[in-house]
N, C-alpha and C positions, 0 to 999 in steps of 0.2 A: 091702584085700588086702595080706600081708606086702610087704613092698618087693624083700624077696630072689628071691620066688617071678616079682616081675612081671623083676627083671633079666632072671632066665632065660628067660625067656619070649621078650625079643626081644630077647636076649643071647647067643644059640647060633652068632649070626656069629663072635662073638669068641674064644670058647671059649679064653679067658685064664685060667692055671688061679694060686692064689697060694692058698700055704699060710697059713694062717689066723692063724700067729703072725709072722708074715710082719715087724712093727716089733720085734718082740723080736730079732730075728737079725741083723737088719741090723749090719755093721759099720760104728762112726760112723766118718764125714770127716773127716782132719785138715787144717785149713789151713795152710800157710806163705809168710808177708808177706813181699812184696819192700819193701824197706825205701822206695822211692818209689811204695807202690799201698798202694787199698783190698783189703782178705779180701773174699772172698765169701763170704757169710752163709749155710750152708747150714741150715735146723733140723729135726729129726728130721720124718719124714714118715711120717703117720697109716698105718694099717693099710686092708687094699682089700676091699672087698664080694668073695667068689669069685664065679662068676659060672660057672655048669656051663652043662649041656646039655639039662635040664627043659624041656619043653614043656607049656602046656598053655592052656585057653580062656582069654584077656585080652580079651573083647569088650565086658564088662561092669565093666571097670577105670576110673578116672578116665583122663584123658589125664595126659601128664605136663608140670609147668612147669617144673623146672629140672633139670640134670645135670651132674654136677663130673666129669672126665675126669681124669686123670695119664700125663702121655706121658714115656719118659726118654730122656735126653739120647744121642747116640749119636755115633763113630768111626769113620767112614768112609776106605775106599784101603788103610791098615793097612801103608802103603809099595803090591807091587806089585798089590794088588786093584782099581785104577781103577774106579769105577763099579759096585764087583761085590759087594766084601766090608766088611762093617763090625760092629761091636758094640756092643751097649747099655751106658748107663754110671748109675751110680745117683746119677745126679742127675736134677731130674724138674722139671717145668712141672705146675701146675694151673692146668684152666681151668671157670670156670662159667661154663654159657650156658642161660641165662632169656627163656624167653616170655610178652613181656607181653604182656595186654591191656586193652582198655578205655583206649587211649592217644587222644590228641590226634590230629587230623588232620594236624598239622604234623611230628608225631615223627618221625624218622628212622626206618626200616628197623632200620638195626641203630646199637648205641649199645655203642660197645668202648672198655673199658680197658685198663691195664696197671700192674703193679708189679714193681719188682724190676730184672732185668737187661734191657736194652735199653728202656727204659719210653720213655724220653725219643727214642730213634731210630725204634722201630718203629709204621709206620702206623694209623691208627684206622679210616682208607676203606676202600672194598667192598677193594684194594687186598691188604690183611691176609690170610696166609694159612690165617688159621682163620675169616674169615668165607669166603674161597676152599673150603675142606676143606666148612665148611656147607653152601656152597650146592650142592657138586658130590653130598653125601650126599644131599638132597633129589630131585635132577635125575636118580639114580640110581636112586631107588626113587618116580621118578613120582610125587611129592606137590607140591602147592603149600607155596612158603615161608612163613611165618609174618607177620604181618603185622610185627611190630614182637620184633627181640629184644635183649637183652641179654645182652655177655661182659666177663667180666673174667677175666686170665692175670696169675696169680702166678709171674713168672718166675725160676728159679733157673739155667737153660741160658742162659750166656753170648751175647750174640747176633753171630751173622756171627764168631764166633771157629773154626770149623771143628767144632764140638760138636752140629749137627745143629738147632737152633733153629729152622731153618726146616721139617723134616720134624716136626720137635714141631706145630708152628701146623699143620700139613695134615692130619697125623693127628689130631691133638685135634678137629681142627672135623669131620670126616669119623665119629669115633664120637661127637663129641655129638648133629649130625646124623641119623644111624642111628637113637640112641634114641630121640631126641624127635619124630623122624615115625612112631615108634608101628609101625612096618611092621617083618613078621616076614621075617628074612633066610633065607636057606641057611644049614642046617648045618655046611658050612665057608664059615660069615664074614668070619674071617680073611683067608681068600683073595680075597673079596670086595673087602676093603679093602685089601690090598696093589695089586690092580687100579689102583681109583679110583686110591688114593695114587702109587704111582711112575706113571700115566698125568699124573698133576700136575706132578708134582716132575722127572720122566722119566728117573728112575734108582730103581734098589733098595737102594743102598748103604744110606743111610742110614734110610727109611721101613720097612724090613724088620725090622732088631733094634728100632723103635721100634714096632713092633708086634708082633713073635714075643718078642723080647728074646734075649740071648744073643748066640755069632757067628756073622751068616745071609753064607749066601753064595746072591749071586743071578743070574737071566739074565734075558735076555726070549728068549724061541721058539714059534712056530707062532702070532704074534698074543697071547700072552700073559705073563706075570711068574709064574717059579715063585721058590721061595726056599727052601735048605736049611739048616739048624740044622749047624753043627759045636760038637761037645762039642769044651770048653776044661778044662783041670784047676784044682781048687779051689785057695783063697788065693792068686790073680793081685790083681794090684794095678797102681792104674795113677796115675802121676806126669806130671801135666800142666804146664805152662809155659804157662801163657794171658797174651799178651800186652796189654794194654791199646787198642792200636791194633786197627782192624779189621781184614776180611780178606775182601769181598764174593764170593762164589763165580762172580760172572759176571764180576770183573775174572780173578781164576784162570786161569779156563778161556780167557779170552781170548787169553793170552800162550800157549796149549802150540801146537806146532804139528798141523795137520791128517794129516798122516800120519806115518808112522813107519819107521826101518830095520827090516829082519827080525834084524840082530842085536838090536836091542833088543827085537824082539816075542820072542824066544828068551829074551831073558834075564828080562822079565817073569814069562812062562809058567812056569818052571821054576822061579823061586821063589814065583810064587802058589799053585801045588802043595805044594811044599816048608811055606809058612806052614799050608795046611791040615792036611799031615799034620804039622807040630810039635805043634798043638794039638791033634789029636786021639790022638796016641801019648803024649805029654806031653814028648816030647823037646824041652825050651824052650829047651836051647844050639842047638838050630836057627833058633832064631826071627832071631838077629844076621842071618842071612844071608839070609834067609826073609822080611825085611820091606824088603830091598833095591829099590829102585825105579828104572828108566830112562826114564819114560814124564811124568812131571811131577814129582816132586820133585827132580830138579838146575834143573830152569828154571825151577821156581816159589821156589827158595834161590835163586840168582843172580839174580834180577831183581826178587823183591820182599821174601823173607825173610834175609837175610844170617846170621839168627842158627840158621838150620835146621843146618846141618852143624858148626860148632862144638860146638851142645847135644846133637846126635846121640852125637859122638864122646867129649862129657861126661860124657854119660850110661850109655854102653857101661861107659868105662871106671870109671864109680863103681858100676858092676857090675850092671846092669839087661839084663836078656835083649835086649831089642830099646829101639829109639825111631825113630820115625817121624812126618812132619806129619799132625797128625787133617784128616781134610777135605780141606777147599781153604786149610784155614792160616785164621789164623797160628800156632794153639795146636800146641805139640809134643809128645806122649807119647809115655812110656817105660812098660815095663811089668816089672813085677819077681816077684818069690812069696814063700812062704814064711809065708804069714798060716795053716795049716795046720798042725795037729800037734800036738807037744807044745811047754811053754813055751820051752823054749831053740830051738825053732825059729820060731816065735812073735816071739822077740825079735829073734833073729839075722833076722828079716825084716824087724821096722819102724829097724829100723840101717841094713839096705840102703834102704829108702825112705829115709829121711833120708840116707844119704849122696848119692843118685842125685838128690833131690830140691836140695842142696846144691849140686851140680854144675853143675843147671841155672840154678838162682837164681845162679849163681856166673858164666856162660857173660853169662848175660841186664847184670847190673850191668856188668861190663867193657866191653860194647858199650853200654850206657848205654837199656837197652831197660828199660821197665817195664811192670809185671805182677804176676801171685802163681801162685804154686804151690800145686795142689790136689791133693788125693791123696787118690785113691775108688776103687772095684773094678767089675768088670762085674758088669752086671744080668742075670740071668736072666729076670725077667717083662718083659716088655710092656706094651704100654697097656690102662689099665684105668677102669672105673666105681668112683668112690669114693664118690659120694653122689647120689641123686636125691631129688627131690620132687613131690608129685603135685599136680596143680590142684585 
């Protein structure tokens, strides 16, 4: 049976839509070396299986043995969105996860790799949270796990840099899961797995655009996780500062405190608002103000990022609508425009990235911090099926 028709078949959960010329559009990444770090290697990334909402008999299909996943990298807080607001960045994780069989009685369960960014840090044990995302995808849809399988992640998301890395491993294992236990989901699937996912991870920030794609803004209410899309205006761009040192998201949260003034829940609120409607008006001289935060980023610059509010104010002023810490740190993004239009505006936009981008790398050298600067755009898609194969 074609391989497209079986996607859809038990791919109507995901209802991840990608336009077909989908590698041809892409605009490439450019790096820029801090003169004390490695680039990060990004290379063009294949084009995605669409993956509609066809239904139809699969009882007489093989099973399937293996399934290649792409989750991308995402920007969570946004300054004052805590917990709530984040967006997809087009930088991406692949992961294959293969079922063997006819293994040894000794084999392990599962048998995980890694290449690429965090290979050397991150876990191989049950531990791992795309054999986590696996197994909870199984437990959801009542099948027994497999006996013996096989993953390997081609990492390009920085890991524990604030870029979302660990919602990539939950979502990745949670639809390769999905697919390979063969079981037919709900028609919104999606929503399915945002469930699972942020019930893991136990926020939306992040799992959200790494599954809708785009900038979702989310809640939990009435026992559930909803998640809403806000339209962003075209040619944004976004100028990262990803520090070399790590930035584990449970020491973060550690240092904010438990409760808060109401002046500061005011000042929150009114500019989490405000960040909303910049983006969806286009009005991006609001963003400066709009991405302001009193809730954790002064506590989390004073105690463990010293370089957050210099490179803020670097950045501003080499002329970047907004900058704020991705995540829970330590990477810093700025965001800019102007990749839209005609050539002179075009240009007059990769000038403002390079100068804003300058700033930072400029910000970073003087305090003696190293790193590299990367500069990519938000993603629109989601996570997705790039390749399967049948037993």
């Amino acid at each position: 049976m074609d391989a497209k028709i079986w996607i859809a078949q038990i791919s109507v959960a995901f209802c991840v839509t990608y336009t077909v010329n989908y590698a041809k559009k892409r605009i490439a990444r450019r790096r820029i070396k801090h003169s004390t770090t490695r680039t990060l290697h990004i290379p063009s990334i294949p084009s995605v299986t669409p993956i509609t909402s066809a239904q139809k008999d699969d009882s007489n299909s093989a099973p399937l043995q293996s399934v290649t996943v792409r989750v991308p990298a995402t920007t969570a807080n946004m300054g004052p969105g805590f917990d709530t607001i984040g967006m997809a960045l087009d930088i991406w994780n692949e992961i294959k996860v293969e079922i063997l069989r006819n293994c040894s009685a000794n084999t392990p369960q599962f048998q995980l790799s890694h290449e690429g960014e965090g290979a050397e840090e991150l876990p191989t044990n049950d531990s791992n949270l795309i054999i986590v995302g696996f197994r909870a995808a199984y437990k959801a849809v009542d099948t027994p796990l497999p006996s013996h399988v096989r993953i390997h992640s081609k990492n390009l998301i920085p890991f524990a840099r604030g870029l979302g890395s660990s919602s990539a491993g939950i979502v990745g294992g949670l639809l390769a899961g999905l697919a390979l236990s063969g079981k037919r989901l709900p028609v919104r699937g999606q929503e399915t797995l945002l469930q699972l996912a942020s019930e893991i991870e136990g926020h939306p920030d992040n799992v959200a655009p790494a599954i809708y794609g785009g900038l979702q803004l989310g809640i939990f209410a009435e026992n559930r996780w909803y998640s809403s899309r806000v339209q962003i205006p075209d040619g944004l761009q976004c100028v990262m500062f990803i520090p070399d040192t790590t930035g584990p998201t449970s020491i973060a949260r550690a240092i904010l405190p438990g409760t808060v003034e109401r002046q500061q829940a005011v000042f929150n609120i009114g500019r989490a608002a405000l960040l909303v409607n910049a983006f969806r008006s286009g009005n991006l001289d609001e963003l400066k103000y709009a991405t302001q935060d009193s809730l954790h980023q002064p506590q989390r610059g004073e105690t463990q990022y010293p370089h957050l509010d210099p490179m803020i104010q670097a950045a501003l002023s080499a002329g970047a609508h907004c900058c704020f810490l991705s995540g829970a740190g330590p990477t810093v993004l700025a965001i800019t425009s102007g990749r839209s239009g005609d050539i002179f505006t075009q240009k007059l936009g990769e000038r403002q990235e390079r100068q804003v981008a300058d700033a930072m790398r400029g910000i970073a050298a003087s305090m003696n911090i190293s790193g590299c600067v990367v500069i990519t755009n938000p993603e629109h898609n989601g996570a997705g099926i790039s390749d399967l194969v049948r037993a």
